[in-house]
N, C-alpha and C positions, 0 to 999 in steps of 0.2 A: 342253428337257429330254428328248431324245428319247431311250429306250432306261433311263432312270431310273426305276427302281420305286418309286412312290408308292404309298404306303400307303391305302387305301381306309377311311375313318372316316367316323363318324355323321353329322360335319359334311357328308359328300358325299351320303349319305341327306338329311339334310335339305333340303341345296337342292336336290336333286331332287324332294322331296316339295312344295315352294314352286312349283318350275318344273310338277312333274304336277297340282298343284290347279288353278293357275293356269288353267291353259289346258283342263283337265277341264271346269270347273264350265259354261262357255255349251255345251257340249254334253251335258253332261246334264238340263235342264232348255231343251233344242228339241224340240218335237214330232216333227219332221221326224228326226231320229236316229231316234224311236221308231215311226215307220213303216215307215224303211227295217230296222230289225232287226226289225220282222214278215214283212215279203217276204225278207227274207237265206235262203238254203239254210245246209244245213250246209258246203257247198264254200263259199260266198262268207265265214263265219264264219272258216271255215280260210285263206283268202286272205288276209282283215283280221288275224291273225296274224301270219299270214308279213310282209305288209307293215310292222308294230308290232318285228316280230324286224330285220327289214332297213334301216327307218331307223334303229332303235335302233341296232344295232353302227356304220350309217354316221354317227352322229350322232357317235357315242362312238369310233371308232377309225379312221375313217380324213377325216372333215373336222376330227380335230385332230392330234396330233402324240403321242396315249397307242399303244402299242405293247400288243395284247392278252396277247403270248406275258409280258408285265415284269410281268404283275399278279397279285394272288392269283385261287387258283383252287378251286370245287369243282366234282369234278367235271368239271374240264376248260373249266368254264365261267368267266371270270373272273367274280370277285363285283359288279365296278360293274356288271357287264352285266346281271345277275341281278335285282340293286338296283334297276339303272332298268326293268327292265319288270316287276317285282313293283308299281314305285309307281306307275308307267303304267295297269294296270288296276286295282289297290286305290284309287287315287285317283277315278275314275272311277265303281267300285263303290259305294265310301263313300259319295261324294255323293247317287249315286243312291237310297240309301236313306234318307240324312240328309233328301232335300228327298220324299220318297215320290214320286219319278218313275216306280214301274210301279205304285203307285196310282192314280196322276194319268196317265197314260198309258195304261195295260193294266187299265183296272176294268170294261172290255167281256168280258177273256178269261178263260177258264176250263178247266181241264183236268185231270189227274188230281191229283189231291189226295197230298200224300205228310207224313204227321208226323215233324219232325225229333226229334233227341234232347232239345231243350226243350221240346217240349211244341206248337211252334206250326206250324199246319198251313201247308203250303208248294204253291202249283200248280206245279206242273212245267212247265204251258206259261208260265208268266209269268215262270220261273225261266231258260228255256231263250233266250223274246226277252229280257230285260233283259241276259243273259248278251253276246248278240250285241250291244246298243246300246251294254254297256261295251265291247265291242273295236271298234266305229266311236269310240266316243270318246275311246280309244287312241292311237287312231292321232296325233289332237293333243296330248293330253297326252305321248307319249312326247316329241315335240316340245320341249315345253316341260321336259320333266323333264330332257333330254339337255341341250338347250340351258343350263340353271340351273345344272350339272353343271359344264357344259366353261368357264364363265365367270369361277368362285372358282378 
């Protein structure tokens, strides 16, 4: 179906949200992710981006046979592309505060305090590594959310 504009629907959210848990959850819940997103700079955070950006579209547009320019777009960006790296790292995220992984990880750290608009105060440095362990944990779940995607 190559050059066929397929409509991009919830159902393709979905398996990708199956495909991004999937493979999300054993790296949210390893120590070892949340070590390395304490020594992470901000360049290597930005790296783990770019690389989450670059399997995603290789995952999505060119080890299958989806043509990016056939698809809808905001923006310029087509939306599956959008879709999978939004569930890439909210999958990731989610988990991580579902199982209190920078509880259980980050209850050493400590750093400027900032109150969000609910009410609950927030460290900024616990805010900044958790931030980085969900883009190492990206990196797999794009994986899997790409992969969930190109398979229905």
């Amino acid at each position: 179906m190559v050059g066929v504009r397929r409509r991009f629907a919830l159902a393709d959210t979905a398996q990708q949200v199956v495909g991004g848990f999937l493979l999300a959850g054993p790296f949210v819940v390893t120590e070892e992710v949340w070590v390395l997103a304490r020594s992470m700079s901000f360049a290597q955070a930005l790296l783990t981006l770019c690389i989450v950006l670059a399997v995603g579209y290789g995952a999505l547009y060119k080890a299958d046979d989806r043509d990016p320019d056939r698809e809808s777009e905001v923006g310029g960006i087509p939306v599956r592309f959008i879709s999978l790296i939004s569930v890439s790292y909210l999958s990731v995220f989610i988990l991580a505060l579902a199982f209190d992984a920078p509880g259980t990880f980050l209850s050493d750290v400590s750093g400027e305090a900032l109150v969000s608009a609910l009410g609950y105060e927030l460290d900024l440095a616990v805010l900044r590594i958790t931030l980085k362990a969900t883009s190492v944990g990206a990196v797999f779940s794009v994986i899997g959310a790409a992969t969930a995607d190109s398979l229905f």
